[in-house]
C-alpha positions in Angstrom: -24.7 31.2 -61.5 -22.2 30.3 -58.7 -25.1 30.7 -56.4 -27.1 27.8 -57.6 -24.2 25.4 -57.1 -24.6 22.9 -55.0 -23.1 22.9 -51.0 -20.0 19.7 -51.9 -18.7 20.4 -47.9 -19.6 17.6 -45.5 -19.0 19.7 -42.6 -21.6 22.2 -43.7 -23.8 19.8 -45.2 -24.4 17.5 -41.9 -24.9 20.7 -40.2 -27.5 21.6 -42.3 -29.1 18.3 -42.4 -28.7 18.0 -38.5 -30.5 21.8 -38.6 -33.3 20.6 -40.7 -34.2 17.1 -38.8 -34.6 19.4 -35.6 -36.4 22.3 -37.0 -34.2 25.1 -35.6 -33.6 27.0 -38.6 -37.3 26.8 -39.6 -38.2 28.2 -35.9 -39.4 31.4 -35.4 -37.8 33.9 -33.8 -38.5 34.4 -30.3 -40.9 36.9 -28.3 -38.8 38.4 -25.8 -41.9 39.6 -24.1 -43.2 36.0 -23.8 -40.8 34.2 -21.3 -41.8 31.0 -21.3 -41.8 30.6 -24.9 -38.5 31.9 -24.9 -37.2 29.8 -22.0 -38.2 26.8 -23.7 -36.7 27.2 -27.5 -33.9 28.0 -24.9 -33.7 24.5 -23.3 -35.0 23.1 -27.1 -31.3 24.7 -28.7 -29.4 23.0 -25.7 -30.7 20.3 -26.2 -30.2 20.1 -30.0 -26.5 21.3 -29.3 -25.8 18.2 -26.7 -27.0 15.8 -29.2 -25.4 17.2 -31.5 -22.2 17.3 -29.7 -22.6 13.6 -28.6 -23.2 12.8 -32.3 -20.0 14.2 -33.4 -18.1 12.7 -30.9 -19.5 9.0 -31.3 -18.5 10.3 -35.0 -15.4 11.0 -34.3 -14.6 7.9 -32.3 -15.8 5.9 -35.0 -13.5 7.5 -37.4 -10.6 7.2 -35.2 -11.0 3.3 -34.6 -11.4 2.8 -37.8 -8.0 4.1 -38.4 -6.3 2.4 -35.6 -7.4 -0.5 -36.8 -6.7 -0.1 -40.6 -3.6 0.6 -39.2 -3.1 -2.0 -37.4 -3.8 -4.5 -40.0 -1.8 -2.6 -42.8 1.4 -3.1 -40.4 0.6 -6.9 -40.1 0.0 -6.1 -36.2 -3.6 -8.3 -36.6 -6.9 -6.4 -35.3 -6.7 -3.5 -32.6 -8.7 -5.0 -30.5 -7.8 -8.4 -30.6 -3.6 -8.2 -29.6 -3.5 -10.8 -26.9 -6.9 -12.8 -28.8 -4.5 -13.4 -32.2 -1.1 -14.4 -30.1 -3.0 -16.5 -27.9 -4.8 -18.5 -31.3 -3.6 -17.3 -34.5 -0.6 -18.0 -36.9 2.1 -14.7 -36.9 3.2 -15.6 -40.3 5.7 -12.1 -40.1 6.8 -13.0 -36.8 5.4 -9.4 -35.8 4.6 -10.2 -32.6 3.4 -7.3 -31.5 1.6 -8.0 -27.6 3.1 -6.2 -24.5 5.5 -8.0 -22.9 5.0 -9.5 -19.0 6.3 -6.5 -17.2 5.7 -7.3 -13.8 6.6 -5.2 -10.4 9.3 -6.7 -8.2 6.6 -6.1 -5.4 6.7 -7.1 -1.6 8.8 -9.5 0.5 6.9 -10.9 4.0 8.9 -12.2 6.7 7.0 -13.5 10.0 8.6 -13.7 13.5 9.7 -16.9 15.2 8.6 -17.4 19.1 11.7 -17.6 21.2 11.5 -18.6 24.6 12.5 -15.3 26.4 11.2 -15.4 29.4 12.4 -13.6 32.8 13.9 -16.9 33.6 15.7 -18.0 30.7 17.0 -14.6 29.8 18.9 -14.8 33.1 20.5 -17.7 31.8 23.1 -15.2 29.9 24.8 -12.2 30.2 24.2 -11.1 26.1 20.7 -12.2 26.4 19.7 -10.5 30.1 19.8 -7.7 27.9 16.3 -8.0 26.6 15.3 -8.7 29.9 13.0 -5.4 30.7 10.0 -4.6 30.6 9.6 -1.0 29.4 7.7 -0.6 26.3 9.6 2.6 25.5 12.6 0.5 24.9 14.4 -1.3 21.8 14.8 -3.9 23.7 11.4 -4.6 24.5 10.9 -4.0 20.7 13.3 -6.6 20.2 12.3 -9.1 22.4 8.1 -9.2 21.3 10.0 -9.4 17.6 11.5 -12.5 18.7 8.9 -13.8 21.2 5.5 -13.9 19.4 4.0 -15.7 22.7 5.4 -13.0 24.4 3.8 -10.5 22.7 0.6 -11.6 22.7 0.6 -12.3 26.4 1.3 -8.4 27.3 -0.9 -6.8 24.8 -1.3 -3.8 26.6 2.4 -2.8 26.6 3.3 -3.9 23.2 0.4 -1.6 22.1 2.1 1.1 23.9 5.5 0.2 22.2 6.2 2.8 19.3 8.8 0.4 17.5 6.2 -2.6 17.0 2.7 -2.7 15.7 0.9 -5.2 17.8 -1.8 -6.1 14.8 1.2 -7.1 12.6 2.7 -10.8 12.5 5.6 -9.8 10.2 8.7 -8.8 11.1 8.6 -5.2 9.6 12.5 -3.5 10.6 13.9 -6.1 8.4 11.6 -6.2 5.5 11.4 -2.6 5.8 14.8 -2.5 4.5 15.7 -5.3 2.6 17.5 -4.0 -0.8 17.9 -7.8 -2.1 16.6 -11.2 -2.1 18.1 -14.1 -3.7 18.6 -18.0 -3.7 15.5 -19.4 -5.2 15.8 -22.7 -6.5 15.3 -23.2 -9.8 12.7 -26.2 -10.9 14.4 -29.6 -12.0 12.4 -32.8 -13.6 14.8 -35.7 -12.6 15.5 -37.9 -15.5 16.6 -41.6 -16.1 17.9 -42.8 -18.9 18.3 -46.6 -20.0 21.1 -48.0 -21.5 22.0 -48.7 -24.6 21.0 -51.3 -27.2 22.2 -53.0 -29.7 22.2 -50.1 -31.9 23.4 -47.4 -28.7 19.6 -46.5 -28.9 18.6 -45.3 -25.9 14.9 -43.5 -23.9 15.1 -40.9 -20.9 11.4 -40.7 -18.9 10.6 -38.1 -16.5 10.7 -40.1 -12.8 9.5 -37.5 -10.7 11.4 -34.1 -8.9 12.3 -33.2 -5.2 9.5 -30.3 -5.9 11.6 -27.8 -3.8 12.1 -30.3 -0.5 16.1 -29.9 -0.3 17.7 -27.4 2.0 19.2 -24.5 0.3 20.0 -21.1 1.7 18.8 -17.9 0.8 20.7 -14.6 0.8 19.2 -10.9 2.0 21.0 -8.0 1.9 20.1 -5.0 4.3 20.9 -1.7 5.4 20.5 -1.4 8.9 19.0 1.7 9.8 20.8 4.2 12.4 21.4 2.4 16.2 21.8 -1.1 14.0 18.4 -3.0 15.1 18.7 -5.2 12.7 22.2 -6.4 13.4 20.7 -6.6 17.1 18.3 -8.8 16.5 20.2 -11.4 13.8 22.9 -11.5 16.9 20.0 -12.1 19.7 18.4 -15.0 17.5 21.6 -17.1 16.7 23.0 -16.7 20.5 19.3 -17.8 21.6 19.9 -20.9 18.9 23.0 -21.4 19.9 22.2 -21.5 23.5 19.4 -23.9 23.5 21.5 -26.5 21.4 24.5 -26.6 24.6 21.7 -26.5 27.3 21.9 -23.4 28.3 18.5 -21.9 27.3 15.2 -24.1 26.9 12.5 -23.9 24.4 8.8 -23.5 25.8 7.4 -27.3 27.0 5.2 -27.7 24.7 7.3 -26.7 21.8 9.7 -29.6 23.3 6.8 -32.2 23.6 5.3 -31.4 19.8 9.4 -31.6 18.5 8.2 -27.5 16.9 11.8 -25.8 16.1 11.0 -22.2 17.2 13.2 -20.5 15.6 12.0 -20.7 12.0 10.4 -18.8 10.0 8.5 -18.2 6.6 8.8 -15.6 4.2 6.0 -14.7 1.8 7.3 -13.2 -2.2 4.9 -11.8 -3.8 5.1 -10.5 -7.4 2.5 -7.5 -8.5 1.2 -6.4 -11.2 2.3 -3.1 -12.7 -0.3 -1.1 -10.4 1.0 -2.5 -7.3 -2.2 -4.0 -6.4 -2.6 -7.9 -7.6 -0.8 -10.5 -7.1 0.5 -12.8 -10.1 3.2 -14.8 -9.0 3.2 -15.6 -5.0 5.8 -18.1 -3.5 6.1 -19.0 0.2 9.7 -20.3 1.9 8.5 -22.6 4.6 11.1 -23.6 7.9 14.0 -20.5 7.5 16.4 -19.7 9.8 19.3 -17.3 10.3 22.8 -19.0 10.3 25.1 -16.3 9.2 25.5 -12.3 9.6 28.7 -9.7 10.2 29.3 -10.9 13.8 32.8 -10.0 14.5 34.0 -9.1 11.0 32.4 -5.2 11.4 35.3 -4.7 14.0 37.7 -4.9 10.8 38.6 -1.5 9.9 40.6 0.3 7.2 42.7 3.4 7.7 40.9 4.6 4.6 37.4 4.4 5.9 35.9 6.7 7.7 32.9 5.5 8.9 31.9 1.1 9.1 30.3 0.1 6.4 29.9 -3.4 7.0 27.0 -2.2 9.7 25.2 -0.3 7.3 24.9 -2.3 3.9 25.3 -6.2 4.6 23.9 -9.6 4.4 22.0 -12.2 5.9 22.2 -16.1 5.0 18.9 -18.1 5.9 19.1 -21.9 5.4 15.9 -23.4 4.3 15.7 -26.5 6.2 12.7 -28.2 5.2 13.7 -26.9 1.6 9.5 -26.8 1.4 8.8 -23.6 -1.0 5.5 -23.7 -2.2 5.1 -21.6 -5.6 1.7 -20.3 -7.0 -0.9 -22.5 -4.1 -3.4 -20.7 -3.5 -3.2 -22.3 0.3 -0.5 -19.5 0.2 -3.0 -16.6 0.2 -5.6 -18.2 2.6 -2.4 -19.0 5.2 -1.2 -15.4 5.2 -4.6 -14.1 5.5 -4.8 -16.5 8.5 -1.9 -15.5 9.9 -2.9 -11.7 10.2 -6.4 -13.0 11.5 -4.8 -13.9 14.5 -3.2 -10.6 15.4 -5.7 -8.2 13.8 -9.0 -10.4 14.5 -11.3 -7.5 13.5 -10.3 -8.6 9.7 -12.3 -11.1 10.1 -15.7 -9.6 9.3 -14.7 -10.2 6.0 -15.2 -14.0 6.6 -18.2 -14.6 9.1 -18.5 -18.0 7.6 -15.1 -19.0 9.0 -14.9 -22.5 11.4 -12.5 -24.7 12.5 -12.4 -28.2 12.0 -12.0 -31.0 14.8 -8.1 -31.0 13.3 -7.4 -27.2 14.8 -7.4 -26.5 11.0 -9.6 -23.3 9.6 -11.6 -24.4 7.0 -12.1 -21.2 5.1 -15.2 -19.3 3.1 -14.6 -16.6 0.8 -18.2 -16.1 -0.9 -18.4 -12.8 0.7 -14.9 -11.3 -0.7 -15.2 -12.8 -4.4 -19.5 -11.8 -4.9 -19.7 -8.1 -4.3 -16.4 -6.0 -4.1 -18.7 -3.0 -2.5 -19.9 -5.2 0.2 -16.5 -5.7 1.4 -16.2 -2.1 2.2 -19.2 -1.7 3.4 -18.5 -4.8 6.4 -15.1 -2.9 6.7 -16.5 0.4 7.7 -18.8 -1.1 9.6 -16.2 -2.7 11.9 -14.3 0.2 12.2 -11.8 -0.3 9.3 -10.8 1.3 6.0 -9.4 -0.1 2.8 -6.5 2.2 2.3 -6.2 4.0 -1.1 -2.6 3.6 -2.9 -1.8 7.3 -2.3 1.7 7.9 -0.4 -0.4 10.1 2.4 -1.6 6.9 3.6 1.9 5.0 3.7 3.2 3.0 7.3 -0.7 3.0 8.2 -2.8 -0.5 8.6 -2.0 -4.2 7.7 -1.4 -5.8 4.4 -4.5 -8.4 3.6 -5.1 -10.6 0.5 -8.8 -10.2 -0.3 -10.0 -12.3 -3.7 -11.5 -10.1 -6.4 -13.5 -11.1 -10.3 -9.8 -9.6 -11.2 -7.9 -12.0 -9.0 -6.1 -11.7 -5.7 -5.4 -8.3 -4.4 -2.9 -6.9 -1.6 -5.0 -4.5 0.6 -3.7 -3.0 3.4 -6.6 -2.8 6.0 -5.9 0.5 8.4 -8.5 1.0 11.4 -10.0 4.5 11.0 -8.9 6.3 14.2 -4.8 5.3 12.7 -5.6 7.0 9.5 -3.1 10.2 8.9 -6.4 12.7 8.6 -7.3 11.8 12.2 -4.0 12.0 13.5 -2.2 15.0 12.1 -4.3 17.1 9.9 -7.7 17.0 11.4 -6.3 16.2 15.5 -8.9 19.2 16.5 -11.6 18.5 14.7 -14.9 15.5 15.1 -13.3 11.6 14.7 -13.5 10.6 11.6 -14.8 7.8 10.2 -14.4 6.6 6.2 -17.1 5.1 4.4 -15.4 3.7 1.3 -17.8 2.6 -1.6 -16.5 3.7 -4.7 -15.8 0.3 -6.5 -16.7 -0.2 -10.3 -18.9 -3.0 -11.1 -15.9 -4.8 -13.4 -13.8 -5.4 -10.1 -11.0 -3.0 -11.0 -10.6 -0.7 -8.0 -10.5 2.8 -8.3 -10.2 5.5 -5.3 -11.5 4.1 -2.3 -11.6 7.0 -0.5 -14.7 9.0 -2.0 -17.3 8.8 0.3 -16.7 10.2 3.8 -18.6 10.4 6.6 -17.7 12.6 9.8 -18.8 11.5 13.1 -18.9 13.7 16.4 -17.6 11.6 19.6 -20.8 10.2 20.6 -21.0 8.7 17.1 -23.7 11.0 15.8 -22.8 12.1 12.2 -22.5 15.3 11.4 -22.8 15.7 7.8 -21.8 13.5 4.6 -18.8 14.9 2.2 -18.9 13.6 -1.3 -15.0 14.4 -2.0 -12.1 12.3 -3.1 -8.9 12.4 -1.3 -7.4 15.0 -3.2 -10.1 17.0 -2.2 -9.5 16.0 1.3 -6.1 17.2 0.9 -6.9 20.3 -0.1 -9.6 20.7 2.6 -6.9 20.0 4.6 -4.7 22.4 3.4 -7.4 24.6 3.7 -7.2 24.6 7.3 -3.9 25.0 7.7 -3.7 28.1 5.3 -6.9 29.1 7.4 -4.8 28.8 11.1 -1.6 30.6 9.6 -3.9 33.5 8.3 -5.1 33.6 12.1 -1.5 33.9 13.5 -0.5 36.3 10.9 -3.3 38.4 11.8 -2.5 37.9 15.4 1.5 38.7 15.0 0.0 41.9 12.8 -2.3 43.4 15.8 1.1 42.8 18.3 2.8 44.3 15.6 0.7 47.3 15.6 0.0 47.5 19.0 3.9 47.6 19.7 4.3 50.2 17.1 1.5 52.5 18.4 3.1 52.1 21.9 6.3 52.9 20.5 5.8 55.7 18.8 3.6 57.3 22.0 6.9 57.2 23.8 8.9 58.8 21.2 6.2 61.6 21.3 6.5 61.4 25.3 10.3 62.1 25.0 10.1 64.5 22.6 8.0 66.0 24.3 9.9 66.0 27.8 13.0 66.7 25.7 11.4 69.9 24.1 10.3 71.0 27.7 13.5 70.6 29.4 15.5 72.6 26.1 13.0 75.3 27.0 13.7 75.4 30.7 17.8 75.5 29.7 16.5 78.5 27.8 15.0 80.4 30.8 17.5 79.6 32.6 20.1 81.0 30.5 17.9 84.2 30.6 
């Protein structure tokens, strides 16, 4: 009979097999008046359905790599799991090549600030240049003039903290990196080459004798677009009038820049190339002894009678010469000297080093044990000094300072915000408690995740006031939460005037009708 056929479906069969190693189908069926027996054949079938589950998922897995790969190796692609392993090792005898190609992000250009001698008395020592000569931190010129004074700068902390247009932790010199659109000039590497002359049968040999490694001048080309009131085009014409000046006499560098032969002016600028998250750095270059010699000047006074507006102030470009010609490309010394350049502005950073000392040279000699052993201790010194790693997220864009900290994954660009700056405290959350970010959530491979998990709110006097286990999408919509919370309360509020105005309204319209119907019926006796 069809009955006594045997079950050929694998489906059915592992299910039945699966029901017979756990015993469900033999158990009995359960007392509903005995609760405890029930509850547990209860927490027994759950049981027997999550493991169940997990088995036919690590099931299915198992089928589904075993495709990919079969795959894989039917199309002469080599193993799944081995793509970069095989191109790295192996012979492509089809020329399949098939590994993902180095797609890397055009990432982040860093230019610092020179340190012009602007002082009361040698701004005096030109009209153009008595310009900057104030002292109101309000002002774009005093913007201007810590830009291009660094001593400056860090000599009146108090009112460059106060300026709105500079952040006084931040050696770069943001307005123009801000907005540069390109950045060109590089010098390609060259092996120079000698080659002998020619025997007796024109045979000749050519030997590698060495290469200027990057040490000629060569210039380097920037295009910008200035943003409205033309800062940029400002400061580009207050640098080359201040090198101008102090070449005919009329302006002086700082003493000791004169007795240790330092050229002020200069400037570095720090490439880096990032990796398709926007988070490590893979190829990093530094341009070492820059200097403006070239912008619009007078030409943005040319004008057409079919232009309406001058576009030579809004898109133009900058030509820096190189004049040590010094780039260095890849040195790690790169990432240790920007990091120690933004130690000197911001030097809370530097809890992330405690092991850092200076040498009898002036030179840092520099420890990084803590920032390449434990990527959760790094936050965890960070938060305790005050400070926050900021998450990639675009709420926390224009907030902290950009810092290279060395990962198991390599070197990554972190921007380092102190918590009070964060957007939360200063927008969104203005009314409520400080609050202060602990971040923790890194994985143990070294690949960083959201750092923004792990909150903790503290009242003013530093007491906390509860923990919140939340990401920052969750902050958002806690935040959004208040705001829909405060617009309820006005709409409620605008409704109760609403009704109250009504209600007194129509009183006096009952009021008039009322004095209108009396004074109809007086007419009416009076007509009598």
């Amino acid at each position: 009979m069809a009955t006594d056929k045997k079950n050929t479906n694998p489906v059915s069969t592992h299910i039945e097999q699966t029901s017979k190693e756990t015993n469900v189908l033999e158990a009995p069926m359960p007392d509903t008046d005995n609760t405890d027996t029930f509850g547990a054949l209860q927490a027994r079938l759950a049981s027997i359905n999550e493991k169940r589950t997990e088995a036919l998922q690590t099931e299915m897995e198992a089928i589904f790599k075993a495709g990919m790969e079969a795959t894989w190796l039917g199309s002469g692609w080599g193993s799944y799991n081995e793509q970069i392993h095989n191109n790295f090792s192996k012979f492509d005898r089809f020329r399949t090549r098939f590994v993902m190609d180095n797609y890397l992000r055009t990432g982040f250009l860093f230019m610092t600030r020179p340190m012009l001698n602007l002082q009361f008395s040698n701004l005096q020592m030109n009209r153009t240049m008595n310009l900057l000569n104030t002292m109101n931190p309000k002002s774009i010129q005093f913007a201007i003039r810590s830009y291009l004074d660094t001593r400056f700068a860090r000599l009146h902390p108090v009112l460059v903290a106060q300026c709105p247009f500079i952040d006084y932790r931040s050696p770069f010199m943001t307005i123009i990196t801000n907005n540069v659109t390109d950045f060109s000039g590089g010098p390609s590497y060259q092996m120079n080459v000698e080659t002998e002359e020619p025997g007796y049968f024109s045979e000749s040999q050519s030997v590698a004798i060495g290469s200027d490694s990057f040490k000629r001048p060569f210039d380097i080309q920037l295009s910008v677009v200035d943003p409205i009131g033309g800062p940029i085009d400002a400061i580009m014409r207050f640098w080359t009038l201040y090198m101008e000046l102090i070449n005919t006499g009329e302006m002086i560098m700082y003493p000791d820049q004169v007795h240790e032969r330092v050229l002020n002016y200069t400037v570095s600028f720090y490439r880096f190339i990032m990796d398709p998250s926007m988070t490590y750095i893979r190829k990093m270059a530094k341009y070492t002894g820059c200097f403006p010699v070239s912008h619009p000047g007078a030409s943005v006074f040319d004008f057409s009678s079919k232009q309406t507006f001058v576009d030579t102030l809004r898109n133009y470009s900058l030509t820096f010469k190189c004049g040590s010609g010094h780039v260095d490309v890849d040195d790690p010394v790169i990432a240790e000297e920007f990091d120690i350049l933004v130690e000197r502005y911001f030097p809370k950073i530097r809890c992330l080093r405690p092991n850092l000392v200076s040498s009898s040279g002036g030179r840092d000699t520099l420890d990084r044990t803590l920032c390449s052993t434990d990527l959760r201790k790094v936050d965890e010194v960070l938060n305790n000094n005050g400070l926050v790693r900021n998450p990639i997220i675009p709420e926390f864009n224009y907030c902290g300072v950009p810092y290279i900290v060395d990962t198991p994954s390599g070197l990554r660009l972190d921007v380092i915000s102190e918590a009070e700056e964060l957007p939360f405290n200063k927008h969104l959350f203005k009314n409520m408690p400080t609050m202060k970010f602990q971040l923790r959530n890194l994985n143990e491979s070294g690949i960083p995740g959201v750092t923004a998990d792990n909150l903790i709110m503290k009242d003013a006097s530093g007491q906390a006031t509860g923990l919140i286990e939340m990401s920052s999408v969750d902050l958002l919509e806690a935040a959004a939460d208040q705001v829909t919370k405060a617009i309820e309360k006005y709409d409620k509020e605008e409704d109760q005037l609403i009704s109250s105005y009504l209600a007194q309204r129509q009183q006096s319209l009952l009021q008039d009708r009322q004095i209108t119907k009396t004074e109809t019926l007086g007419n009416k006796l009076t007509t009598i």
